[in-house]
C-alpha positions in Angstrom: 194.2 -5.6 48.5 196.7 -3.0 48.9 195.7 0.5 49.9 198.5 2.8 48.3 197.8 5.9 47.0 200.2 7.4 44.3 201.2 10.6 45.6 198.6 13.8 43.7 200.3 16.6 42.7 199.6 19.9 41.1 201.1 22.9 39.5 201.9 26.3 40.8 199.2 27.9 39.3 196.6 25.6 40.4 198.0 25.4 44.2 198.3 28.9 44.3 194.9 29.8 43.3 193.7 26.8 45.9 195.8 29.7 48.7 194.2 32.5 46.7 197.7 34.0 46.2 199.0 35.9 42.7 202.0 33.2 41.5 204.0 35.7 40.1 204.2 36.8 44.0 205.1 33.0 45.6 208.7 32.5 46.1 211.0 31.2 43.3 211.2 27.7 45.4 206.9 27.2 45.1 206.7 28.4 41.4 209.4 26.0 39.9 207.9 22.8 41.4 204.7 20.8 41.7 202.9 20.8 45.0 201.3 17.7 46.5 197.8 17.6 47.8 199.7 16.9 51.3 201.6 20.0 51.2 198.6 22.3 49.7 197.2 20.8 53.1 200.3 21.8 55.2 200.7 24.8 53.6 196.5 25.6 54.4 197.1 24.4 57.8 199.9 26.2 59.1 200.7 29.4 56.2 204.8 30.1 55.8 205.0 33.5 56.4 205.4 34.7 53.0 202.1 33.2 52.4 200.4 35.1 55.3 202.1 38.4 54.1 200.4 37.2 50.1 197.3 37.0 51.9 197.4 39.6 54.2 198.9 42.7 51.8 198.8 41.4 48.1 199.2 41.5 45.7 196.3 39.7 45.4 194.9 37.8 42.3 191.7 39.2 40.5 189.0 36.6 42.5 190.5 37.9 45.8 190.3 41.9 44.2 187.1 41.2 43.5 185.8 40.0 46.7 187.5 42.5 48.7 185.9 44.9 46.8 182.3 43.4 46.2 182.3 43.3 42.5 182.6 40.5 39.8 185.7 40.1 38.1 183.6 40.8 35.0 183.2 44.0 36.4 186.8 44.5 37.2 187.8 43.8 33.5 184.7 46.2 32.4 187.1 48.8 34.8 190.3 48.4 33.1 191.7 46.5 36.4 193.7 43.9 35.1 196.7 43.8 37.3 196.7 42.2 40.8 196.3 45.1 43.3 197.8 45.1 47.2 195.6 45.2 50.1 196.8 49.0 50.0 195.5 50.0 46.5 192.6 48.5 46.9 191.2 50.5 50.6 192.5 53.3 48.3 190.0 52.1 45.5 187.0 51.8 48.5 188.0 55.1 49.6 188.0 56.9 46.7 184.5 54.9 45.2 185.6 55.8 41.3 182.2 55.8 39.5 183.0 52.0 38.0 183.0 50.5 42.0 179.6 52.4 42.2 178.3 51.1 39.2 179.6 47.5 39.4 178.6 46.7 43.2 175.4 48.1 41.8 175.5 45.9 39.0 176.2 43.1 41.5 173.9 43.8 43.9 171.2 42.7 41.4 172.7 40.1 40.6 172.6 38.8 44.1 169.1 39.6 44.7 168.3 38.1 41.6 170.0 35.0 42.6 168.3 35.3 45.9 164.7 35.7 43.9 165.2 32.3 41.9 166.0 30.6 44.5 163.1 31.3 46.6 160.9 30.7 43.6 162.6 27.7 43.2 162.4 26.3 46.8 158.4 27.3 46.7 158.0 24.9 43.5 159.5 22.6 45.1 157.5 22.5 47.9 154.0 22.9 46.4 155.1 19.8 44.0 155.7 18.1 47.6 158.6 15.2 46.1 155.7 14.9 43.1 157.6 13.0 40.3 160.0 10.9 42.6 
């Protein structure tokens, strides 16, 4: 039995949000082709350095925005952000704390502890049932 794989491959978009980078901000060269799963893996391994400075200083895509600023990108549409932001606007943004970054880490917050709530509730059912129904 032979053991070939056929080569997986991706496109920009897809690769570049597996490196949490903005496309529009990848060099020509990585937007017009396809990347295979072996270089997504070189690329993760050991970063070009335009893909360190995409990570390091933006402009960032709105997951990464998000993140770095503790808020869902729900919240970050609810805010008018739309736009990738650079490291730099967005330590402005945490400096400044707008009313919407108040409200929507608020608005987060609860939805973590909420999360956090189920799941213990959860995890106690579990264990008074004690593998019941297996």
């Amino acid at each position: 039995m032979k053991s070939h794989q056929s080569t997986q491959t991706m496109k920009p978009a897809t690769a570049a949000k597996k490196l949490g980078v903005y496309l529009e901000a990848t060099p020509a060269e990585f937007r017009e082709g396809t990347v295979s799963r072996a270089e997504l893996d070189q690329l993760q391994a050991d970063p070009p350095a335009w893909l360190r400075e995409l990570r390091a200083n933006g402009p960032h895509p709105r997951p990464v925005v998000a993140a770095k600023l503790g808020v869902s990108i729900s919240g970050l549409a609810r805010a008018g952000v739309t736009e990738a932001l650079t490291t730099e606007q967005i330590e402005a943004l945490k400096q400044e704390q707008p009313e919407w970054l108040v409200q929507e880490r608020a608005v987060q917050a609860d939805v973590r502890k909420e999360g956090a709530r189920i799941k213990k509730r959860n995890a106690e059912r579990a264990a008074r049932s004690g593998g019941q129904g297996s």
